[in-house]
N, C-alpha and C positions, 0 to 999 in steps of 0.2 A: 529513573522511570523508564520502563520499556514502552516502545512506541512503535507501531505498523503502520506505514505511509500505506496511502490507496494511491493506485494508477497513476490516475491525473496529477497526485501530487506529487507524487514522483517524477511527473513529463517535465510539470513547474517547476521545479527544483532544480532537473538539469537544465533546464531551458531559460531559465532564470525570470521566470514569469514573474511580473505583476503584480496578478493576481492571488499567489500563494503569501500569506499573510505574515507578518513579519513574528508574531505569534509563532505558528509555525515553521517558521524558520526555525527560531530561537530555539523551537527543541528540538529541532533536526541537529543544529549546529551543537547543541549542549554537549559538552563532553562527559557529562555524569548518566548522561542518556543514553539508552540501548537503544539504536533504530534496525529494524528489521522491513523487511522487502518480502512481500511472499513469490513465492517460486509460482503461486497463480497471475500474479502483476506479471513478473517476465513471459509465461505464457499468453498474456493477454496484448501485452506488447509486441510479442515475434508472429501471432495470428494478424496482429493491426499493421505492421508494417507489412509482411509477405503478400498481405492482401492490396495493400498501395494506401491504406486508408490515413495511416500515420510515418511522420519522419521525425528524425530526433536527431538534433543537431550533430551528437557523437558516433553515430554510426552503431549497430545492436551489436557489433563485434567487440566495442570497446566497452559496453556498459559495464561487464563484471570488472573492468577494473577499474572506472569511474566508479561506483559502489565501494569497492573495497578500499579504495584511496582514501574515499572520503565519509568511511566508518562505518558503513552500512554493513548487516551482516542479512544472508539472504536465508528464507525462513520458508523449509521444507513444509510441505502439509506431512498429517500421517492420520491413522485412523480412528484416533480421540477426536480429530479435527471434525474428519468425517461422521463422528458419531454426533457431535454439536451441531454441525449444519441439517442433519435430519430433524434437529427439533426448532429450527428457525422457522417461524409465521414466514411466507409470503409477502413481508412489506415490501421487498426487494427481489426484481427478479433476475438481475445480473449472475451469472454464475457466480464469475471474477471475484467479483464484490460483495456475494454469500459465501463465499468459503472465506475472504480478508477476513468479514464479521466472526463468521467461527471460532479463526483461531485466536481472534481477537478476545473473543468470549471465554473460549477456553483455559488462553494463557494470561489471562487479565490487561493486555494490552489497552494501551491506549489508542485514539485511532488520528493520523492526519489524513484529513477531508474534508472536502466541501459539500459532498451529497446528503441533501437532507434525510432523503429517506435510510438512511446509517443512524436517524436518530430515533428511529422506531424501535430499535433495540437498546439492550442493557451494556452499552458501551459509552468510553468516555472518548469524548470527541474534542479533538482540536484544531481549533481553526481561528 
């Protein structure tokens, strides 16, 4: 199964939150699993931190290779993406979190998250 973490579940995973569901662990950790990161998450991570608003245990220097250690492969947008999020309704007005859904949409991913409003669209959600 291919799976696209959102943001937040990705902060929980390094951070070894709680909150992120054992469920989704489980397919993070799965090894039959393709997990993917979009390169709009890291953007939205390196705006949150430079601004002071978020910290992250590992430091944003290390992420890419915390990612890659632990099997994540990081998932470029391109302009198929772009052509999918033009025709997303407005449930959701996160940038971040309208382009995840795209390419979510586009490449049949699945999604880990907890945001409801990701269930206004045609994605499958794991939480």
């Amino acid at each position: 199964m291919n799976i696209i973490i959102d943001t937040h579940a990705l902060i929980w995973y390094i951070e070894g939150e709680k909150r992120l569901s054992k469920t989704a662990i489980s397919a993070i950790e799965n090894l039959n699993n393709q997990v993917f990161v979009s390169k709009a998450s890291l953007w939205e991570l390196a705006i949150k931190i430079s601004l002071g608003k978020l910290k992250i245990s590992i430091g944003f220097d290390d992420l890419k290779k915390f990612l890659l250690e632990n099997g994540f492969s990081i998932l470029d947008y391109n302009f198929d993406h772009l052509i999918t999020l033009l025709s997303l309704q407005y449930h959701h007005r996160d940038p971040f979190d309208r382009l995840i859904i795209a390419q979510s949409i586009y490449n049949r991913f699945n999604i880990v998250t907890i945001d409801k409003n990701f269930r206004k669209y045609d994605v499958k959600i794991i939480w």
